[in-house]
KOLFI-664961 format. One record per residue (C-alpha): residue number from 1; residue in three letters; z negated, y, x. Coordinates in nm, 2 decimals. Layout:
N
ATOM  nr rest     zz     yy     xx
ATOM NUM  ALA      Z      Y      X
...
***
This chain:
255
ATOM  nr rest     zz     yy     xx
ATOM   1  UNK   0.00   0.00   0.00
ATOM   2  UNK   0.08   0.34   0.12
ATOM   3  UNK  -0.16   0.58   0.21
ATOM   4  UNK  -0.24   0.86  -0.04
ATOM   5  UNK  -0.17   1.23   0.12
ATOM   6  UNK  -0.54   1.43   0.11
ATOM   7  UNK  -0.41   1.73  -0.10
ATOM   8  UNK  -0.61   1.96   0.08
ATOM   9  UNK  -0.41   1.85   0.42
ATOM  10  UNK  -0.12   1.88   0.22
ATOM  11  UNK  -0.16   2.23   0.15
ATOM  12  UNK  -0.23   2.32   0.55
ATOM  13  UNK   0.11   2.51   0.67
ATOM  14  UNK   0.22   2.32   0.95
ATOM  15  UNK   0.35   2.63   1.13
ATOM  16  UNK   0.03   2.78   1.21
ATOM  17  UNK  -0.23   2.49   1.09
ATOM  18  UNK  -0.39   2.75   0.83
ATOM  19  UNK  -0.47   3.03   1.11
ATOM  20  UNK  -0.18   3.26   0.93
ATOM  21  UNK  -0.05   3.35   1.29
ATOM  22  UNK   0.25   3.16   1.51
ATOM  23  UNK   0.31   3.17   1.87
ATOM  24  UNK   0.67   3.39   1.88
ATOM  25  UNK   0.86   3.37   2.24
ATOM  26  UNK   1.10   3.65   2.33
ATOM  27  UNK   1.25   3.69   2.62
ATOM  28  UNK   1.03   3.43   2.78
ATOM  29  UNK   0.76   3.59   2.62
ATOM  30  UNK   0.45   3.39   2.39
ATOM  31  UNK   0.32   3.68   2.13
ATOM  32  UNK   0.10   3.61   1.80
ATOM  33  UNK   0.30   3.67   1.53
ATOM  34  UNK   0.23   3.67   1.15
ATOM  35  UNK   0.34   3.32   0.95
ATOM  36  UNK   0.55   3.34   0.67
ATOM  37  UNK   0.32   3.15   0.49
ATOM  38  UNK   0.11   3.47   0.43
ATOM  39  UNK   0.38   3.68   0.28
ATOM  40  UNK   0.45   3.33   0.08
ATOM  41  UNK   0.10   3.32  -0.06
ATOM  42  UNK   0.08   3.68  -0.15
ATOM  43  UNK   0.39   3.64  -0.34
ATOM  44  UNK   0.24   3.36  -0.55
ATOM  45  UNK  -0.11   3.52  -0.64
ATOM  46  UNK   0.09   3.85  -0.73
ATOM  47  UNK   0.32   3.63  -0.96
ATOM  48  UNK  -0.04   3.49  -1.12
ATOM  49  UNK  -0.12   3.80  -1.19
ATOM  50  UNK   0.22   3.92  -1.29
ATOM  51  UNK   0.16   3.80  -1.65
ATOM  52  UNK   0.53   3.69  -1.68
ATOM  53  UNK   0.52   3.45  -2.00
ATOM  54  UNK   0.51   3.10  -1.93
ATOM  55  UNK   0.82   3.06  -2.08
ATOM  56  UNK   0.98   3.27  -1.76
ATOM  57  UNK   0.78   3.15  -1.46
ATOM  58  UNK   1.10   3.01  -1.34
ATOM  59  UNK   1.36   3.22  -1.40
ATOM  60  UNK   1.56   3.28  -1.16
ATOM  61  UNK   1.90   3.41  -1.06
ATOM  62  UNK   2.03   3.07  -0.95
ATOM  63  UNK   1.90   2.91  -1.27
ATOM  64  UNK   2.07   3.19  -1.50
ATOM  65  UNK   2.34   3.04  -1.68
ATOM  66  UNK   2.69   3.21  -1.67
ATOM  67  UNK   2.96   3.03  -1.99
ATOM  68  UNK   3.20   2.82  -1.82
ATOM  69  UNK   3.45   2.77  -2.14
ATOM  70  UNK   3.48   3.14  -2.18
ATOM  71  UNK   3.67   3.35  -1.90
ATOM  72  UNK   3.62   3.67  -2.04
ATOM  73  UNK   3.26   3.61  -2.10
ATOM  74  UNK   3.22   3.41  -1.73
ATOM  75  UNK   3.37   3.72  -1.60
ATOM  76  UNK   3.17   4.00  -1.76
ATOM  77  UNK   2.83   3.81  -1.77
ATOM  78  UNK   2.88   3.74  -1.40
ATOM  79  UNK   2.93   4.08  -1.31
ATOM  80  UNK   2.62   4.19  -1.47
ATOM  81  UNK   2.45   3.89  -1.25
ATOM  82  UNK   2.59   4.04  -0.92
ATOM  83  UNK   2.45   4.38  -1.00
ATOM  84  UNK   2.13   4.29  -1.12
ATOM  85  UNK   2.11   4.05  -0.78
ATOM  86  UNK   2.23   4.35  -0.60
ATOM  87  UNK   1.94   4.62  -0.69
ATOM  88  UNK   1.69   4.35  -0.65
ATOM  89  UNK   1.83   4.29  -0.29
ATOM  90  UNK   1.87   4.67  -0.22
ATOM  91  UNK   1.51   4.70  -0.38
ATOM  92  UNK   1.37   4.99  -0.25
ATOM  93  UNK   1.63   5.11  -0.11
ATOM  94  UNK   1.84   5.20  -0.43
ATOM  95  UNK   1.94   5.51  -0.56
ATOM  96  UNK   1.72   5.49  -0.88
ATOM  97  UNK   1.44   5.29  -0.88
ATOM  98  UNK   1.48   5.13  -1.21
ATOM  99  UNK   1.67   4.92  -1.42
ATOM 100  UNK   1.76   4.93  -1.77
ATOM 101  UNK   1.91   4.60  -1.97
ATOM 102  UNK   2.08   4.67  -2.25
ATOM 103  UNK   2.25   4.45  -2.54
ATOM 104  UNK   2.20   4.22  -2.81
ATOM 105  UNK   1.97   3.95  -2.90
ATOM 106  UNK   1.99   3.64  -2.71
ATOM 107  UNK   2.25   3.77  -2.39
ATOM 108  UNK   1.97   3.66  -2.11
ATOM 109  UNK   1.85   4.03  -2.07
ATOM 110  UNK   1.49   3.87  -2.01
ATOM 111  UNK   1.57   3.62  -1.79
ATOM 112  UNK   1.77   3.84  -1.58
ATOM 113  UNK   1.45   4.09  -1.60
ATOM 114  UNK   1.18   3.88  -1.46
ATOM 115  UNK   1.46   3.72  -1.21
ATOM 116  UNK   1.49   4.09  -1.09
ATOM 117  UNK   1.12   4.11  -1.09
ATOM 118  UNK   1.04   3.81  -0.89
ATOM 119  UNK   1.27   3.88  -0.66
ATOM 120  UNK   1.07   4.16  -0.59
ATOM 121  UNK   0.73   3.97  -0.62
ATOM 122  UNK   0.90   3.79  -0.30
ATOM 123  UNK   0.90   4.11  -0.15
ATOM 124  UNK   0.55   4.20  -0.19
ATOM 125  UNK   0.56   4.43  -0.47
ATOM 126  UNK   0.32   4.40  -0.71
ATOM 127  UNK   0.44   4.41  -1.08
ATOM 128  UNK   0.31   4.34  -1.40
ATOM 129  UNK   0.49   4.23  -1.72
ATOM 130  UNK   0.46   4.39  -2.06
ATOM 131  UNK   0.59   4.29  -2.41
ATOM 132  UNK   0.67   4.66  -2.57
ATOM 133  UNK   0.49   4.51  -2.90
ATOM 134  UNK   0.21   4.39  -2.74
ATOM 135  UNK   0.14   4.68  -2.49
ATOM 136  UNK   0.13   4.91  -2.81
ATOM 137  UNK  -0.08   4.62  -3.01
ATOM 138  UNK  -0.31   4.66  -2.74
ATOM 139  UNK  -0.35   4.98  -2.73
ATOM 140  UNK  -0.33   5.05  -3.10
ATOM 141  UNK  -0.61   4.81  -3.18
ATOM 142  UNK  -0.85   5.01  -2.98
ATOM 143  UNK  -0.71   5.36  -3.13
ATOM 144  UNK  -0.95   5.54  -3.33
ATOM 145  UNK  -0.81   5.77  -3.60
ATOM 146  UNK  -1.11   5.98  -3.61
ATOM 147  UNK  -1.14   6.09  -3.27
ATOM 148  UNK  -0.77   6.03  -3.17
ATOM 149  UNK  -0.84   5.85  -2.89
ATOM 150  UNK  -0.74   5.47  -2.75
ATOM 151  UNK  -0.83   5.21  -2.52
ATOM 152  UNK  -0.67   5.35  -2.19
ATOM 153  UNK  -0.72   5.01  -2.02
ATOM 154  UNK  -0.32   4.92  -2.15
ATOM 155  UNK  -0.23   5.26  -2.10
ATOM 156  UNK  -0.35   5.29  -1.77
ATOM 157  UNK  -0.16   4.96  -1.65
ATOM 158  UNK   0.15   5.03  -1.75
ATOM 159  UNK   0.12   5.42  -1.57
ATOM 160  UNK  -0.06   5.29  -1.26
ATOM 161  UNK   0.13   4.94  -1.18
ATOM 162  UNK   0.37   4.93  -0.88
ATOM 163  UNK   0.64   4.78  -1.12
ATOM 164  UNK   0.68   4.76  -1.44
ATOM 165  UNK   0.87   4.48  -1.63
ATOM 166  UNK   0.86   4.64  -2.01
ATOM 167  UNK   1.06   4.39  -2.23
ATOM 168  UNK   1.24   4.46  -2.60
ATOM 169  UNK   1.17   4.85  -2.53
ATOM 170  UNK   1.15   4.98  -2.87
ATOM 171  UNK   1.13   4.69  -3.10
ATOM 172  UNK   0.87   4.84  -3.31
ATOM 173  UNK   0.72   5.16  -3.39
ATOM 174  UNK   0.41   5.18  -3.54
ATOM 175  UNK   0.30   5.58  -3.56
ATOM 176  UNK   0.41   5.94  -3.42
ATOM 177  UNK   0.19   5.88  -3.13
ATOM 178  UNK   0.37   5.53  -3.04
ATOM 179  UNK   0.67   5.79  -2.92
ATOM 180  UNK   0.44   6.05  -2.73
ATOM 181  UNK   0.30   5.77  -2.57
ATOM 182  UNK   0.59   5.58  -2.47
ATOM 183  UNK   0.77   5.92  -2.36
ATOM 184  UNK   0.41   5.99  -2.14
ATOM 185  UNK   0.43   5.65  -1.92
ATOM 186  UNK   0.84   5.63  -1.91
ATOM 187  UNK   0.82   6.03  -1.81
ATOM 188  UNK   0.50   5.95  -1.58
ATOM 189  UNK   0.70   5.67  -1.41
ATOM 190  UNK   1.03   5.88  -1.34
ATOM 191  UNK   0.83   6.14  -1.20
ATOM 192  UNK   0.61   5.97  -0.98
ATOM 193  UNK   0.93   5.73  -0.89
ATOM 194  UNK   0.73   5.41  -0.98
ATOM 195  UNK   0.97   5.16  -1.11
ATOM 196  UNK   1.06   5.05  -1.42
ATOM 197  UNK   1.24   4.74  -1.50
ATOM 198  UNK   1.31   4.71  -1.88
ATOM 199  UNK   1.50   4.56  -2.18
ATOM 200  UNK   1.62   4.68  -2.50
ATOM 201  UNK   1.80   4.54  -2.81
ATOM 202  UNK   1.87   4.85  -2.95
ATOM 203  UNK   2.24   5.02  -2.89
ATOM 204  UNK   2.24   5.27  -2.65
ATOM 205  UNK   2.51   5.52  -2.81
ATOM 206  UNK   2.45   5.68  -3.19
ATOM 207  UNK   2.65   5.59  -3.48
ATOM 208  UNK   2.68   5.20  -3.40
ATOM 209  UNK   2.83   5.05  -3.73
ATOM 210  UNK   2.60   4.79  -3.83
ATOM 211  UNK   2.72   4.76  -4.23
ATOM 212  UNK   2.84   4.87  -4.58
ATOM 213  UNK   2.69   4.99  -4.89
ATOM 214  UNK   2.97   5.00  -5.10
ATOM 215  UNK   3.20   5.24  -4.90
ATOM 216  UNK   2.93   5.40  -4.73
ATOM 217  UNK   2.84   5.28  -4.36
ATOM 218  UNK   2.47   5.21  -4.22
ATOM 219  UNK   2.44   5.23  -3.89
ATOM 220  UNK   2.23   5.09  -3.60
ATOM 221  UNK   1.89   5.24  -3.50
ATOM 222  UNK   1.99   5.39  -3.13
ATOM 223  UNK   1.73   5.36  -2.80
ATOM 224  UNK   1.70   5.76  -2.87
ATOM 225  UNK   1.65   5.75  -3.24
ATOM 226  UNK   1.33   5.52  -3.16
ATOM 227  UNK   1.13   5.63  -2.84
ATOM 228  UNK   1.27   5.98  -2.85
ATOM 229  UNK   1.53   6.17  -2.68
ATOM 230  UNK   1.31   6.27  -2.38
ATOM 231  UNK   1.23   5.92  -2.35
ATOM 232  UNK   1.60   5.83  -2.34
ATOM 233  UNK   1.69   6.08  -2.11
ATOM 234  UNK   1.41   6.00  -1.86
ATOM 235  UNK   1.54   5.65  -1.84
ATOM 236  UNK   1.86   5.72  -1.75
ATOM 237  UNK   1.74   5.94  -1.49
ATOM 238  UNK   1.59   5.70  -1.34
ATOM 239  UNK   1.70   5.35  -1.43
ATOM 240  UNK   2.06   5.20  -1.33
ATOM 241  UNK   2.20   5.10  -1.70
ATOM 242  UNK   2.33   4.78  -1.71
ATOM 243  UNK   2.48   4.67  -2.08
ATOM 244  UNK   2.53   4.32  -2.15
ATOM 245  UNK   2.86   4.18  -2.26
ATOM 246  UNK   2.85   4.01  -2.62
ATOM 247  UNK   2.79   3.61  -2.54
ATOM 248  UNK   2.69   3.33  -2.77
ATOM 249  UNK   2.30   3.37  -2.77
ATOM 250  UNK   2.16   3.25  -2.44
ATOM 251  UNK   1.88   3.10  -2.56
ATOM 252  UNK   2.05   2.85  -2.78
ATOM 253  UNK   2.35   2.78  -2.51
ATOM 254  UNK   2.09   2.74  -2.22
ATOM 255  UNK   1.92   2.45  -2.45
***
């Protein structure tokens, strides 16, 4: 019978034997040098800390899924892929220090999100993940209509983290102050430069058909219409805008 590995010895890098530094030679020179397995460590208790769903622990770019029996989709959903892969690389480098996903339901916006953002995590930045519904539960269940004030705890995250991953930007609005507040920490962010990784399902131009009432046409709620014009415009000052091609829905094509 084979010998059962000690898990503890199994976690001991064998680079450095645990000490975190490596003997480096250079030009017939031995120096200390740090091991990789530190920045490999930090990556992983930042991503535990992240609070990246479960559901998205391992996305990835090489796990995204690109439609092979549809060119034009292939094509287009590709390029998005290469320029989301592309700021993450460039990352911090780029000339805006956010990124905005915008498109439908279902088009892999997320998954491309928290690729981008663990990409980064790999880098050493810190960055925490926010659902836009439950950042503003969270703050709204501590809001006290008397006094006007709200639990800052929320609020104070999403000001103070290095990056912020804020998904389905906009999906609900609950009260006037949901768009003051939203326009503080997205106007905060832009001009402090902290940045701000985020999705949307809401169109990003006004007057986006959506459907008839007899001969009258309703149209689509716009990004602007919902968090504010300021808060718009404050995105694209400092996000890169990345729209997603229409796709069958990701979700169900990934399955």
């Amino acid at each position: 019978m084979s010998e059962i590995a000690n898990p503890a010895e199994q976690s001991v890098c064998p680079k450095c034997g645990g000490s975190g530094w490596k003997i480096i030679e250079r030009d017939g020179i031995s120096a200390a040098g740090q091991c990789e397995c530190i920045a490999a460590g930090r990556a992983q208790r930042i991503e535990e800390k992240s609070q990246i769903p479960p559901i998205y622990v391992n996305a990835s770019f090489e796990n995204f899924r690109v439609p092979q029996d549809n060119p034009t989709a292939n094509r287009e959903l590709g390029n998005v892929l290469t320029t989301v892969k592309t700021f993450a690389r460039e990352f911090p480098l780029t000339t805006k220090p956010g990124l905005l996903l915008v498109g439908d339901p279902g088009t892999g916006k997320t998954h491309l999100a928290v690729a981008a953002a663990r990409a980064l995590i790999a880098k050493g930045f810190d960055v925490l993940f926010f659902d836009y519904q439950e950042l503003f539960e969270r703050i709204r269940s501590g809001y006290d209509e008397t006094s006007g004030t709200s639990n800052r705890e929320a609020y104070r995250q999403a000001l103070d983290a290095e990056v912020l991953l804020l998904d389905d930007l906009g999906a609900h609005r609950y009260k006037e102050w949901v768009e003051d507040t939203i326009n503080s920490i997205i106007t905060y962010r832009c001009n402090n430069r902290k940045p701000l990784i985020a999705t949307t399902n809401l169109h990003d131009e006004d007057r986006v058909p959506d459907y008839k009432v007899g001969t009258t046409v309703v149209y689509k709620k716009s990004l602007a219409e919902v968090i504010g014009l300021r808060a718009r415009s404050r995105l694209h000052e400092m996000c890169k805008v990345v729209k997603m091609p229409a796709v069958e829905d990701y979700r169900l094509k990934k399955r």
